[in-house]
C-alpha positions as CSV (number, residue, x, y, z in Angstrom):
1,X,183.4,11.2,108.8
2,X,183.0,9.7,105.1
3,X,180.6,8.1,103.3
4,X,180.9,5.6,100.5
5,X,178.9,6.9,97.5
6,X,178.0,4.6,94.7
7,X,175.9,4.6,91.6
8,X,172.8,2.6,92.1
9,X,171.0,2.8,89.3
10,X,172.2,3.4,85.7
11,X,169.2,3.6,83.0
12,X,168.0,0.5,81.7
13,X,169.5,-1.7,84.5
14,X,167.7,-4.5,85.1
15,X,166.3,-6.4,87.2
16,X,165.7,-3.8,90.2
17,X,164.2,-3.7,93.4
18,X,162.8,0.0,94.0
19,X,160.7,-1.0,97.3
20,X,164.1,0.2,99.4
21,X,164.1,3.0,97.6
22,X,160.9,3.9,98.1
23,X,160.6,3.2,101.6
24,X,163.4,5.4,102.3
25,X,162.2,8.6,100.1
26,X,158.6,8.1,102.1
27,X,160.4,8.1,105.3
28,X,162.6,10.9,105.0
29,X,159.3,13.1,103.3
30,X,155.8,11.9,103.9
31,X,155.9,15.0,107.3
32,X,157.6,17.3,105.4
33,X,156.0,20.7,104.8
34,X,154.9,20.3,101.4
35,X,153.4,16.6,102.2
36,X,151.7,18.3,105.3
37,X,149.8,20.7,103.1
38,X,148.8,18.3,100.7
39,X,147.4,15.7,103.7
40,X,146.8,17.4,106.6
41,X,145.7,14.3,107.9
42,X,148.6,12.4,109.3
43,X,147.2,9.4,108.7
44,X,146.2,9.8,105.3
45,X,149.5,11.4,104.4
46,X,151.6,8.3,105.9
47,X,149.4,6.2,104.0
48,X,149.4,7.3,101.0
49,X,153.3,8.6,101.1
50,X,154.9,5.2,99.5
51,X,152.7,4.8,96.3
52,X,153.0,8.8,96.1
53,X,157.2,8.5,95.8
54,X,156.7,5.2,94.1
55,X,156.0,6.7,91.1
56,X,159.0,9.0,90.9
57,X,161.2,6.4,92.0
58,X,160.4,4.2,89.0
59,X,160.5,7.2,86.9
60,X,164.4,7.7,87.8
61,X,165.3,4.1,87.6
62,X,164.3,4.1,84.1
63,X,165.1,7.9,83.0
64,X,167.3,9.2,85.7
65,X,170.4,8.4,87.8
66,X,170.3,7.3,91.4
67,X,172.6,7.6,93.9
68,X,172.8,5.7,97.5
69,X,174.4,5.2,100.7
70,X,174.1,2.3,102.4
71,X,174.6,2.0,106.4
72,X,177.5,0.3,107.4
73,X,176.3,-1.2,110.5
74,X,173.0,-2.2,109.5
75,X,173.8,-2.5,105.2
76,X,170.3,-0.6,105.0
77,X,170.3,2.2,102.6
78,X,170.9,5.8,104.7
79,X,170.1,8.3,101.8
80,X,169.3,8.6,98.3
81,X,169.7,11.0,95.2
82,X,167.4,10.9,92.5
83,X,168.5,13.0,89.1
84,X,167.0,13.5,86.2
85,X,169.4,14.7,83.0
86,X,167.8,17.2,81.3
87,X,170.0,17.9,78.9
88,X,167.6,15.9,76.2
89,X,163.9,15.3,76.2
90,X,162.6,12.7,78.3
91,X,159.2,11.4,78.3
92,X,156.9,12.0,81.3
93,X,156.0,9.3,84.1
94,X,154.2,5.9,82.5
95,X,150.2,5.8,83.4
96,X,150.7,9.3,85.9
97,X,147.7,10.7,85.8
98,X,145.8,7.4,86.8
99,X,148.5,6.6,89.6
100,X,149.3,9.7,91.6
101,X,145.1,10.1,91.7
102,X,145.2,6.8,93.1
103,X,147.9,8.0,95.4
104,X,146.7,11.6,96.2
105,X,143.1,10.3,97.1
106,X,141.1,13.4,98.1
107,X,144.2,15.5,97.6
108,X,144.6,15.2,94.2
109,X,143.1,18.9,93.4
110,X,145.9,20.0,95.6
111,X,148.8,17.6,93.3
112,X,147.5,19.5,90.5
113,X,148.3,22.8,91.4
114,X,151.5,21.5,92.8
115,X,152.3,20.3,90.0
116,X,151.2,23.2,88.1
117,X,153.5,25.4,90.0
118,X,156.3,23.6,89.6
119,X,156.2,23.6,86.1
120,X,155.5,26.8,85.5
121,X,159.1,27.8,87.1
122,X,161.0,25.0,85.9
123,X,164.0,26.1,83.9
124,X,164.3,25.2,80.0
125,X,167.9,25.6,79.5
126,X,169.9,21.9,79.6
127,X,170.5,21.1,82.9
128,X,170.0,18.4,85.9
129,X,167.3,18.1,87.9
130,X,167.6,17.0,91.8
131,X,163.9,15.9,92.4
132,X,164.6,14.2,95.9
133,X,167.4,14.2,98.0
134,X,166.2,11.8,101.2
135,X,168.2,11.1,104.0
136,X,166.8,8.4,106.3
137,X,165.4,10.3,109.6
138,X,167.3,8.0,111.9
139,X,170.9,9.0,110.0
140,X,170.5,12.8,109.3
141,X,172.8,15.3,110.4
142,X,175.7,13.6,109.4
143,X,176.9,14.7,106.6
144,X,175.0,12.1,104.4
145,X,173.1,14.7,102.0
146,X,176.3,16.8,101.4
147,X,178.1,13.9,100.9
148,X,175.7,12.4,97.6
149,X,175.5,16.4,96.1
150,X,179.0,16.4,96.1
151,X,179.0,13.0,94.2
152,X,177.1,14.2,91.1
153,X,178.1,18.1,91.4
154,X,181.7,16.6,90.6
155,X,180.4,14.8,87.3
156,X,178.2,18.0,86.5
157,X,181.3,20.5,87.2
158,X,183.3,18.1,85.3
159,X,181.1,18.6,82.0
160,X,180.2,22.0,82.3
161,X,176.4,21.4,83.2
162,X,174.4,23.5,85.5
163,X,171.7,21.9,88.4
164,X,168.4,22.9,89.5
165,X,165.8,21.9,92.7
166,X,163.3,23.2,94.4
167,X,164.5,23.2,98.3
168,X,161.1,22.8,100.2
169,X,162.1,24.6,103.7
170,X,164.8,26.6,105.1
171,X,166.8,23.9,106.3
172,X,167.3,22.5,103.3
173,X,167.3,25.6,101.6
174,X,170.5,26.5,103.4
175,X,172.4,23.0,103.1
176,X,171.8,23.3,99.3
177,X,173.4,27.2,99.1
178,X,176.6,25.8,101.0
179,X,176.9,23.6,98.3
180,X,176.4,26.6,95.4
181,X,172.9,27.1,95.0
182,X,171.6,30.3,94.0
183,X,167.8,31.3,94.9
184,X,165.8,32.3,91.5
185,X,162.9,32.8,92.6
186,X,160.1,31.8,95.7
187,X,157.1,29.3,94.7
188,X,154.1,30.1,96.4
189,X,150.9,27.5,96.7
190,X,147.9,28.8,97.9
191,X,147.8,28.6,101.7
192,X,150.8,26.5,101.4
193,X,154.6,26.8,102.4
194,X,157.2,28.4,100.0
195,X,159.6,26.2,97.9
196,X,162.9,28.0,96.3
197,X,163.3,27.0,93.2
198,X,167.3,27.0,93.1
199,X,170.2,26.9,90.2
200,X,173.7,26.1,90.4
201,X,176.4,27.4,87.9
202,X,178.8,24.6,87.4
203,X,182.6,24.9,89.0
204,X,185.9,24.7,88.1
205,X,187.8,22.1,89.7
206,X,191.3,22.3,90.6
């Protein structure tokens, strides 16, 4: 089976509704290891997941590049991409401290040091950023997350530019390896799972 990829977002487009968007990235993620350690509560954590991804989301439709798949039964989006193109300096989230305290709520100490991690393995040579890849719950296993990788690997190959992403459990560790991924290193968070901060070379097409 195929899937129809298209570009949603291209900087500066405008005027955009992100609320989809959003919606999706919070369903596919707000019970997903990392979001479990920051909220144990389950309430909290689905609560608090939409204005959490919110801020990313707005982020890449003004500094990234989004990809999506709609559903072609319903016309609902299925997955989503979000890229950033560090290949040039960007400049961080509008307002982010204020919001993702606002969104973290008493988990805000455990953002920070999230945060922190992630930084501190984050790789400075040029090179694009996957910071979400979200499939929607009801449409995984199908072939949708390969499908929007492949989209932007083929651009990346295509200009000789190398990808990064930190896969945040085995699962998706694996997926992103099939599509050539190497491991760099293991990011550890106190009392908290392990993320695998991951590089890809790009590849010659034929």
């Amino acid at each position: 089976m195929t899937y129809a990829i298209q570009d949603l977002v291209i900087r500066h487009v405008s005027p955009l509704d992100t609320a989809e968007i959003t919606e999706l990235v919070a369903d596919a993620m707000w019970d997903g290891p990392v979001a479990r350690w920051l909220h144990p509560d389950p309430m909290m954590r689905r609560r608090n997941a939409s204005r959490y991804f919110e801020i990313f989301v707005d982020y890449a439709v003004q500094y990234g590049e989004v990809y999506s798949t709609s559903d072609a039964e319903t016309g609902r989006m299925a997955g989503v991409a979000l890229w950033f193109p560090l290949t040039s300096l960007i400049p961080p989230p509008a307002d982010y401290d204020r919001r993702v305290k606002e969104a973290s709520e008493d988990a805000h100490d455990r953002v920070l040091k999230l945060d922190a991690a992630l930084e501190a393995h984050h790789p400075l040579d040029p090179h694009h950023y996957l910071a979400f890849l979200a499939v929607r719950p009801s449409r995984q296993n199908r072939g949708i997350g390969g499908a929007l990788l492949d989209r932007h690997h083929a651009r990346l190959d295509s200009a000789g530019i190398p990808a990064y992403l930190e896969a945040n459990d085995p699962r998706n560790r694996d997926l992103y390896l099939r599509h050539g991924y190497q491991v760099r290193t293991v990011i550890e968070l106190p009392d908290g799972p392990p993320l695998w901060a991951m590089w890809r070379q790009p590849m010659a097409r034929i």
